[in-house]
C-alpha positions as CSV (number, residue, x, y, z in Angstrom):
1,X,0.0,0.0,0.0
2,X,3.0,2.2,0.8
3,X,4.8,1.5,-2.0
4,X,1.5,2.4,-4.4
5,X,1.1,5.7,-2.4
6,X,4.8,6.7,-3.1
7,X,4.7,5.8,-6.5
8,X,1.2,7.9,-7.3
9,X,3.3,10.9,-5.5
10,X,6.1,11.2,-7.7
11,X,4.2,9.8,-10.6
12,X,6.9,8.0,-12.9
13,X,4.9,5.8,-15.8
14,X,6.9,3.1,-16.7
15,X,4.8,3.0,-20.0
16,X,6.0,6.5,-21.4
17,X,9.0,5.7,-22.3
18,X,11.1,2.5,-23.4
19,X,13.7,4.1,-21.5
20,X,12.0,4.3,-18.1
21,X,10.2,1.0,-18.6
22,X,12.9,-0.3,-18.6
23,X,14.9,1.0,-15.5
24,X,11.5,1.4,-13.6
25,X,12.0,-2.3,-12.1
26,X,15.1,-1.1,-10.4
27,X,13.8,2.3,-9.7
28,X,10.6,0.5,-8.1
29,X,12.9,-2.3,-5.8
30,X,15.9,0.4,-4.5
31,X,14.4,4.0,-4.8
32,X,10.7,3.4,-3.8
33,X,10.6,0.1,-1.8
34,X,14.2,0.8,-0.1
35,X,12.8,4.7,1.3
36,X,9.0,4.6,1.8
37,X,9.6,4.1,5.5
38,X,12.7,6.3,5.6
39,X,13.6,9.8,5.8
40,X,11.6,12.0,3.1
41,X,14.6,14.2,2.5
42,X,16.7,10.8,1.8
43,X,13.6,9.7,-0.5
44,X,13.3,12.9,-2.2
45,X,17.3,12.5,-3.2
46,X,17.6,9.3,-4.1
47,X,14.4,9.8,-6.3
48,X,16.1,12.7,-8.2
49,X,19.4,10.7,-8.9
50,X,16.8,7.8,-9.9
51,X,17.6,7.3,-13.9
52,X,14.1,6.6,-14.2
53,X,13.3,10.1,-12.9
54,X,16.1,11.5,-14.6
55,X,14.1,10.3,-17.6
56,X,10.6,11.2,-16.9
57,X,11.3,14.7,-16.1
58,X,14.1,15.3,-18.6
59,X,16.7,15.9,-16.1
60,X,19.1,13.4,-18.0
61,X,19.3,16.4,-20.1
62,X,20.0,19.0,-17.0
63,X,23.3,20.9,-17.4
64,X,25.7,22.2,-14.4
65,X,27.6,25.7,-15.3
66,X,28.1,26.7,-18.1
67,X,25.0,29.4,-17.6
68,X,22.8,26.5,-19.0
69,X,21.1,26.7,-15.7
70,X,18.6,23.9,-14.1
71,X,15.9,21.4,-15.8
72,X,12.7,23.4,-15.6
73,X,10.6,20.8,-16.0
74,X,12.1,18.4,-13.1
75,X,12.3,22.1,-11.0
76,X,8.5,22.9,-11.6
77,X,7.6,19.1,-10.3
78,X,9.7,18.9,-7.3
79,X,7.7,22.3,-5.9
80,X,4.3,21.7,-7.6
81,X,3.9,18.2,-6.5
82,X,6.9,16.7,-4.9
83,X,7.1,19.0,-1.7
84,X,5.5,22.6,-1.6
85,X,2.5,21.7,-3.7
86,X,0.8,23.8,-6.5
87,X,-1.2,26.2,-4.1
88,X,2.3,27.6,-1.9
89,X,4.4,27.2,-5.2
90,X,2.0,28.9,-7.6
91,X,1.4,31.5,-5.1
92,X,4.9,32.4,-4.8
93,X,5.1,32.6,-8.8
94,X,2.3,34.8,-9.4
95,X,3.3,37.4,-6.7
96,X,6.4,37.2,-9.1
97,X,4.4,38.7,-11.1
98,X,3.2,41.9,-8.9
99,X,5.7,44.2,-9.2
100,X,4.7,47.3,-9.4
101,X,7.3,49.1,-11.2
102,X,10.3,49.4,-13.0
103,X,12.8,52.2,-13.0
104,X,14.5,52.4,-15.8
105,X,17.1,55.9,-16.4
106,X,15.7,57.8,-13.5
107,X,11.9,56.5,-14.6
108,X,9.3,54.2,-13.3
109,X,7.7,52.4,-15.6
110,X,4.3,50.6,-13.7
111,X,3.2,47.4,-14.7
112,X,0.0,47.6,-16.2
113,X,-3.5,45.9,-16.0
114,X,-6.2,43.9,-17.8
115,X,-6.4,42.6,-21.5
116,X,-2.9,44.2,-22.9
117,X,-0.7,43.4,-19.4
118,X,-2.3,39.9,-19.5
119,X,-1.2,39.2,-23.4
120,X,1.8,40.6,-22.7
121,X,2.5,38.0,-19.6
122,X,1.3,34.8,-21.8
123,X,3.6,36.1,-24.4
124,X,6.9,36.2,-21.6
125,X,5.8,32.7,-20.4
126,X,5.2,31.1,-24.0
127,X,8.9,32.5,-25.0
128,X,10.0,31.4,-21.3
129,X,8.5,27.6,-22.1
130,X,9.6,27.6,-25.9
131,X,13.3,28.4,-25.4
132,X,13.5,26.5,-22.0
133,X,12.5,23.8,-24.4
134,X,15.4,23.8,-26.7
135,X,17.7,25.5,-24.5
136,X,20.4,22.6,-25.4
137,X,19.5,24.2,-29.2
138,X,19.9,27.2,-28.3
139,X,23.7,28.2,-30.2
140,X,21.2,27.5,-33.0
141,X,18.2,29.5,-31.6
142,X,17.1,33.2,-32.4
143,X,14.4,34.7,-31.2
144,X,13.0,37.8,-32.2
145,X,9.7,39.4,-31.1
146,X,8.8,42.6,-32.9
147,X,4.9,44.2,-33.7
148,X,4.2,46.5,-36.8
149,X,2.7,49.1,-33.9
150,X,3.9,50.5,-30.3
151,X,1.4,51.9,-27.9
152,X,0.7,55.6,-26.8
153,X,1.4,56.1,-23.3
154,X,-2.1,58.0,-22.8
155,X,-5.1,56.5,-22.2
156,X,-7.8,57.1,-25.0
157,X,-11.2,57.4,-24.5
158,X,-12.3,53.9,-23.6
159,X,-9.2,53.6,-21.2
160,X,-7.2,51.6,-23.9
161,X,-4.2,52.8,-25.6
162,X,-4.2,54.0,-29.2
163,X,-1.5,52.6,-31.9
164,X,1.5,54.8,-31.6
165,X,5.2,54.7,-33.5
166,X,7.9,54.1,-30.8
167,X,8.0,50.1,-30.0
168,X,10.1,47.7,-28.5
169,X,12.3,44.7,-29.9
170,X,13.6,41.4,-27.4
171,X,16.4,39.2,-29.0
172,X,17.1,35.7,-27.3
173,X,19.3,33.5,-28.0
174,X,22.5,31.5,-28.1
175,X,24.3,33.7,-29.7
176,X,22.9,36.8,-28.1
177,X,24.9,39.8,-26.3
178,X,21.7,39.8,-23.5
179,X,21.0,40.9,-20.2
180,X,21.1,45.1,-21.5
181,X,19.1,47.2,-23.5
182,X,20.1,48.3,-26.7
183,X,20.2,51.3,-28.8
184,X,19.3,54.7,-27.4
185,X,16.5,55.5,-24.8
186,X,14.3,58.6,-26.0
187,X,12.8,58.4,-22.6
188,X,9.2,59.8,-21.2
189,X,10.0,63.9,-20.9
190,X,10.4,64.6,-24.4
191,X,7.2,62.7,-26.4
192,X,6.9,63.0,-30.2
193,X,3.6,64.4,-30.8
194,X,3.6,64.8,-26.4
195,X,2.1,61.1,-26.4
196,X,4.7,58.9,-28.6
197,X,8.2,57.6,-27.7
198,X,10.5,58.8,-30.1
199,X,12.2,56.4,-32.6
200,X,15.3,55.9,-32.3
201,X,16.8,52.8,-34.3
202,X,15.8,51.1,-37.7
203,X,14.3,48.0,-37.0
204,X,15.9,46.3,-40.3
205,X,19.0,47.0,-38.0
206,X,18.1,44.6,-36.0
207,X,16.6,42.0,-38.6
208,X,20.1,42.7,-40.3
209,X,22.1,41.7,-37.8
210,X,20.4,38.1,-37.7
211,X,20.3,37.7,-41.6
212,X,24.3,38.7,-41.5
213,X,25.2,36.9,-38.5
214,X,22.7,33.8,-38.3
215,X,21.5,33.0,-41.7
216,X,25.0,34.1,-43.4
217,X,23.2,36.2,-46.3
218,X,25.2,39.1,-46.2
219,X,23.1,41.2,-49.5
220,X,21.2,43.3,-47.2
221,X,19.9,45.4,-50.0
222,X,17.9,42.4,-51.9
223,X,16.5,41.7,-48.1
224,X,15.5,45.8,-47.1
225,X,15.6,47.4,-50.3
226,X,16.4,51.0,-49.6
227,X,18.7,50.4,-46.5
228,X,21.8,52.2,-47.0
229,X,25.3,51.7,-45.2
230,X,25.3,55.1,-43.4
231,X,21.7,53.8,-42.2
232,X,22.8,50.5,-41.0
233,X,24.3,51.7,-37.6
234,X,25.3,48.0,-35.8
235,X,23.9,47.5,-32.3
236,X,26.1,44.7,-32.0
237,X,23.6,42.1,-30.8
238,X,24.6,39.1,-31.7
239,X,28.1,37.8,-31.4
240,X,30.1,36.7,-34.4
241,X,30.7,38.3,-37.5
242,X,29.3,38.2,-41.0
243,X,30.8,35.6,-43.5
244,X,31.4,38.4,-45.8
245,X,31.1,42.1,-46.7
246,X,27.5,43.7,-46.6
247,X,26.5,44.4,-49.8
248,X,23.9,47.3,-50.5
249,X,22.1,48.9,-53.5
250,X,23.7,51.2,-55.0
251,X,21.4,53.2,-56.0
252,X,18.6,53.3,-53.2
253,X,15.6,54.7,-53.6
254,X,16.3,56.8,-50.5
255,X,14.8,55.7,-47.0
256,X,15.9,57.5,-43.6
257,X,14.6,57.1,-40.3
258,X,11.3,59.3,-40.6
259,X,9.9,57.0,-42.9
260,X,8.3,54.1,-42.1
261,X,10.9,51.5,-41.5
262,X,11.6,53.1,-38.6
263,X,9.2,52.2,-35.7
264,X,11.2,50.4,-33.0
265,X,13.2,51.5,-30.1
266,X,14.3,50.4,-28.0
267,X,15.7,46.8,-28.6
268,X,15.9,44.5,-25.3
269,X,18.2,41.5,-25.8
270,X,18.1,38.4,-23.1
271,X,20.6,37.1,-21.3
272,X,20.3,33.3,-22.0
């Protein structure tokens, strides 16, 4: 009876995987059988050395150093079910999630509320799951999240904010300089329009940077026709170098950065 109780607790089915089916015997007669009378600390151990766990949970793929940092998935069972439980350990993520605000260059900037703030949290926790996911991919991995539109700081009539110019940009990766913002911070006192952040950087600087440095194509003027070399001011994002020159048009149509290329600033890259 013990031993079924133990084994519904940390939940390992021998019929997921060939793998575990066919350590589970051995996990079942010296993990299971050998601690359910013994110390739970002991038990707890022994069940995350267990190569049946390891397994399971995907911590055979766990990484020490190296800034990979720990299995998520194994991490988010051993609170959820294997000790705190979901209620104390789901608590203490979502008043993660509370913070008030940010100060940024002398500014706050408040968290906000409802429809927009809640988007904007599935988003972080989708790009949290998918890169944790492939995080032993991730020398091959760029990620970049962009939108066609920013947001005026002022509320319109109906309490929502209408489109504006000035956006944002997040880069993760691999290959990523992260951890820092990039480019230059208009900040909140001097509005275009006194309700838009000010652009700053070309966002085919940014895209440009990943076609030169991650997919090698280095003819930036068949990619952004109109980009010219003075316009393409590097950021230096990503690490490496391009496998070539850059090549441009030579004779551009003319684009600078009131026209509508430019819409993003400023560009937020992650330290992963």
């Amino acid at each position: 009876m013990l031993t079924d109780f133990w084994h519904n607790h940390f939940k390992v089915y021998a019929s997921s995987d060939a793998a575990i089916a066919a350590t589970f015997p051995v996990y079942d007669r010296d993990v299971i059988r050998k601690n359910c009378l013994g110390n739970f600390r002991t038990f707890l151990e022994d069940v995350a050395k267990s190569t049946a766990m390891m397994y399971y949970l995907d911590n055979v793929s766990n990484r020490i150093a190296g800034g990979e940092g720990g299995n998520e998935n194994y991490t988010r069972e051993l609170f959820e079910l294997h000790t705190l439980g979901s209620d104390n350990y789901l608590k203490f993520y979502d008043d993660r999630r509370a913070i008030g605000a940010i100060e940024y260059n002398g500014e706050k900037h408040a968290r906000g509320e409802g429809y927009f703030a809640d988007r904007i949290d599935q988003l972080a926790q989708g790009l949290h799951a998918f890169y944790s996911d492939l995080v032993d991919l991730k020398s091959r991995l760029t990620i970049v999240v962009m939108s066609e539109f920013g947001r005026r700081l002022g509320a319109n009539d109906s309490h929502g904010a209408d489109h504006s110019h000035g956006n944002v940009m997040t880069v993760i990766g691999g290959k990523v300089h992260g951890g820092k913002v990039h480019g230059n911070w208009p900040g909140l006192a001097d509005l275009d329009q006194r309700q838009d952040l000010k652009i700053t950087t070309d966002f085919r600087v940014v895209l440009g940077e990943v076609v030169t440095r991650r997919l090698g194509n280095t003819k930036l003027g068949q990619v952004f026709p109109g980009l010219t070399a003075a316009q393409y001011q590097l950021l230096e994002l990503l690490r490496g170098a391009p496998p070539g020159p850059i090549e441009f048009q030579t004779n551009p149509n003319g684009s600078n950065l009131s026209n509508s290329h430019a819409v993003f600033v400023p560009i937020i890259s992650s330290k992963c």
